[in-house]
C-alpha positions in Angstrom: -12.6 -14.6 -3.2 -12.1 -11.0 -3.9 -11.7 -8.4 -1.2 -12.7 -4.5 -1.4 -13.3 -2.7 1.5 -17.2 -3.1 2.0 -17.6 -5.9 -0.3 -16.2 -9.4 -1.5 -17.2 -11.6 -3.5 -17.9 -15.3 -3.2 -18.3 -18.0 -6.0 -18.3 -15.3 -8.5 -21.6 -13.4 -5.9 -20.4 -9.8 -4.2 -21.6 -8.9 -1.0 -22.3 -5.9 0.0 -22.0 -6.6 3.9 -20.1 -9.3 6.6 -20.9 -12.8 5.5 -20.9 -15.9 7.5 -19.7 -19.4 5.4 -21.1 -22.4 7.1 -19.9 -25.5 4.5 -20.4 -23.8 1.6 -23.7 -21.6 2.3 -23.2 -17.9 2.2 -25.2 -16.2 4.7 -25.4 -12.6 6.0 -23.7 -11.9 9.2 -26.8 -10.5 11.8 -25.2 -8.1 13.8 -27.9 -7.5 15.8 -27.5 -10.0 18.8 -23.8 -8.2 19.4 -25.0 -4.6 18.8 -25.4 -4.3 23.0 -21.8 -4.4 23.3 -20.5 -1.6 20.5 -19.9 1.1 22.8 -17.9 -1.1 25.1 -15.8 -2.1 21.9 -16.2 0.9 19.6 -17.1 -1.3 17.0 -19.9 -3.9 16.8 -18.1 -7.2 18.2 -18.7 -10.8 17.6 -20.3 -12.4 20.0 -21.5 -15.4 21.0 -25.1 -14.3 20.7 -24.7 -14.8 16.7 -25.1 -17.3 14.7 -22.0 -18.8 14.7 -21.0 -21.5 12.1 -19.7 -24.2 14.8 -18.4 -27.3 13.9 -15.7 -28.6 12.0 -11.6 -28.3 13.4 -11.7 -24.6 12.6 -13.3 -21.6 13.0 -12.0 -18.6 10.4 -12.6 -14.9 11.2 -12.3 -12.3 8.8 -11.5 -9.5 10.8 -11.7 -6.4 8.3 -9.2 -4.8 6.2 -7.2 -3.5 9.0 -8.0 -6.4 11.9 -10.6 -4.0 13.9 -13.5 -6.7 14.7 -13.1 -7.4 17.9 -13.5 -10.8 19.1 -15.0 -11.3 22.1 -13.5 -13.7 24.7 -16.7 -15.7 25.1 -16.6 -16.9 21.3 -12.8 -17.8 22.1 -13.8 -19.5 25.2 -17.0 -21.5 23.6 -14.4 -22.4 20.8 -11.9 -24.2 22.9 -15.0 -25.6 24.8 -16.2 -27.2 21.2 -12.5 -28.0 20.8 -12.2 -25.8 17.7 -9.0 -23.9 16.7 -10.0 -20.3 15.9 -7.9 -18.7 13.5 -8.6 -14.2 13.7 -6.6 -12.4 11.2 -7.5 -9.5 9.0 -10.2 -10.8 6.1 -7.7 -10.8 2.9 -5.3 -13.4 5.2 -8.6 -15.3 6.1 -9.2 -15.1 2.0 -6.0 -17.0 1.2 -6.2 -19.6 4.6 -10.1 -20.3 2.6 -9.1 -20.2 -0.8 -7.5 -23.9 -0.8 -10.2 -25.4 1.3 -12.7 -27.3 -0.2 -16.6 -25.7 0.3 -17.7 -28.6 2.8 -14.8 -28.0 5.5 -14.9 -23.8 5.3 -16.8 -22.3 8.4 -16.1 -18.7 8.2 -17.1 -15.2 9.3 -15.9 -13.0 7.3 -15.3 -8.9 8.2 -15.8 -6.5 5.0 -14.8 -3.5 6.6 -12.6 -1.4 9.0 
């Protein structure tokens, strides 16, 4: 994976916007269920309302180039409900935690700016 801020690339694809990795399948992230919530956050948040790639031991979140995505508490909390470990750290440390996985056990959200 390469990282720029506003893009990355994927399996050799850039991306132009956040992606969500569910077991291989890149998809982009839809915002638009956790857009309600920006001005509480200053930033569009993720929340529970997206489509969230659930399964798995592990949940990886991409937070940006400088960590700003706020994570809201509810994902955290449906997380340890699922009994998945969420691991939240700036998108070029959730690039090297993904890099040695193989496709079918990545479940990812990944952050491509701020």
């Amino acid at each position: 994976m390469l990282l720029a801020f506003g893009s990355i690339e994927v399996e050799g694809r850039r991306y132009d916007h956040d992606v969500v990795i569910d077991r291989g399948e890149v998809r982009k992230r839809s915002k638009k269920p956790s857009k309600p919530y920006r001005e509480r956050y200053g930033h569009t948040p993720l929340s529970v309302g997206e489509d969230i790639p659930w399964g798995g031991d592990h949940l990886i979140i991409g937070t940006g180039v400088d960590g700003a995505l706020p994570v809201m508490a509810e994902v955290l909390a449906e997380a340890r409900r699922r009994g998945i470990d969420v691991v939240a750290v700036p998108t070029a440390e959730a690039c090297r935690l993904l890099a040695p996985l193989p496709a079918r056990d990545v479940r990812a959200i990944l952050h491509v700016t701020c």
